[in-house]
C-alpha positions as a printed NumPy array, in Angstrom:
array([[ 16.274,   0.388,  -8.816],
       [ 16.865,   4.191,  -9.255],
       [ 16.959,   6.757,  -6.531],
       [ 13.654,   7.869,  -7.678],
       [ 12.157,   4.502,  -7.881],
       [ 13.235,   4.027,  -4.154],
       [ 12.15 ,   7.062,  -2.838],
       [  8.534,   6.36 ,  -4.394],
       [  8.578,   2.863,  -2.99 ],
       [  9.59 ,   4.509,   0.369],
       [  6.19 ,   6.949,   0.265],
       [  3.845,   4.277,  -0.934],
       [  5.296,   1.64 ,   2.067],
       [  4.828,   3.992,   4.172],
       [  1.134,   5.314,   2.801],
       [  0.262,   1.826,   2.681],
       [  1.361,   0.869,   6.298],
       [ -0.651,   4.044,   7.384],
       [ -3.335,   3.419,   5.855],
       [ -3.513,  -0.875,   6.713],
       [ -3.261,   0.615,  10.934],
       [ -5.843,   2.973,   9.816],
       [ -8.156,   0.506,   8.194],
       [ -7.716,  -2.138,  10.552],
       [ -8.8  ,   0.701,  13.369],
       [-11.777,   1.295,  11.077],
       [-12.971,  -2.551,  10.852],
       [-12.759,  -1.368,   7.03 ],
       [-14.18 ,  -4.522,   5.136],
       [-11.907,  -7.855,   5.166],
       [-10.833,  -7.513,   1.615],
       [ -9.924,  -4.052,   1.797],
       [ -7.398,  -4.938,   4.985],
       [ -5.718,  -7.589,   3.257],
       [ -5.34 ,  -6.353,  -0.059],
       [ -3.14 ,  -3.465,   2.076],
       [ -1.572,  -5.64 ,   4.165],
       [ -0.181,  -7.795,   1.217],
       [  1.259,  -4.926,  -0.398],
       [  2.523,  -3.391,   3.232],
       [  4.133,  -6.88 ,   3.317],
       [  5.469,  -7.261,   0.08 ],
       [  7.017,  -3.426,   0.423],
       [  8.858,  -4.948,   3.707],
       [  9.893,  -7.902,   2.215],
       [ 11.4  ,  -5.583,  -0.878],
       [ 13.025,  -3.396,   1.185],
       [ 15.675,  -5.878,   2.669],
       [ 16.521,  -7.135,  -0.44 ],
       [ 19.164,  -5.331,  -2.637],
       [ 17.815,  -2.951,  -4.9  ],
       [ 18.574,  -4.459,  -8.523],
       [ 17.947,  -8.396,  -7.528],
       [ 15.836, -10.111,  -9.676],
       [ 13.166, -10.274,  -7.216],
       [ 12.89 ,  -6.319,  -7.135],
       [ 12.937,  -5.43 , -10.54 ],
       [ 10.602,  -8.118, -11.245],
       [  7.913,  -7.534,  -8.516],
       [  8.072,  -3.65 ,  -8.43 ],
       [  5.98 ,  -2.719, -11.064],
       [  3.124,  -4.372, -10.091],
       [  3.576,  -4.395,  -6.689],
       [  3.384,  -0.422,  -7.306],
       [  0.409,  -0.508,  -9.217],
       [ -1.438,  -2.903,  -6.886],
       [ -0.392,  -0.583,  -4.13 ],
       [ -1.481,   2.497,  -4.907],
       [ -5.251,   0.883,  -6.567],
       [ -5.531,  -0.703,  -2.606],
       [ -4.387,   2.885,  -1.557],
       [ -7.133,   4.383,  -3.498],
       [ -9.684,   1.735,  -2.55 ],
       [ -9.056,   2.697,   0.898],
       [ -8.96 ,   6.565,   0.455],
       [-12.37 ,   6.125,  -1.805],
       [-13.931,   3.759,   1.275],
       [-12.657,   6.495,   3.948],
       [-14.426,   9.518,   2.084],
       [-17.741,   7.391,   1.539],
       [-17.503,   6.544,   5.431],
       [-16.735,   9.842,   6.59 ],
       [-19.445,  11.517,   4.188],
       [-22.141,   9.364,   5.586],
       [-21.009,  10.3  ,   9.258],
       [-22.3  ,  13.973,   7.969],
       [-25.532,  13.136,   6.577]])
């Protein structure tokens, strides 16, 4: 795993743990809180391992992906909540 590659996983565990406290706060549907908190999981789990095992490079890409799709789930699911609180 490259700098850069850790440095991005760094901002989207920590995104993702923000956002699984802020969802869980928000009684944000079921599916939506566990989807996060199996990434925020995963991310820990990645993070004690060293950087170019197996187990990284294999589950980092999609972890990644799958990350930042619950990340934008939740953002998309905030904005629809928070617009309706206006209305």
């Amino acid at each position: 795993m490259t700098t850069d590659v850790s440095l991005e996983l760094g901002h989207v565990r920590r995104e993702i743990r923000t956002a699984l406290e802020l969802a869980v706060v928000a009684l944000a549907p079921f599916d939506l809180i566990e989807r996060l908190a199996a990434a925020a999981g995963l991310l820990e789990a990645l993070v004690e391992l060293p950087p170019r095992s197996p187990p990284v490079l294999a589950l980092v890409p999609k972890l990644t992906e799958r990350a930042k799709a619950a990340l934008a789930d939740w953002q998309s699911w905030q904005s629809e909540r928070l617009t309706k609180g206006k209305a």
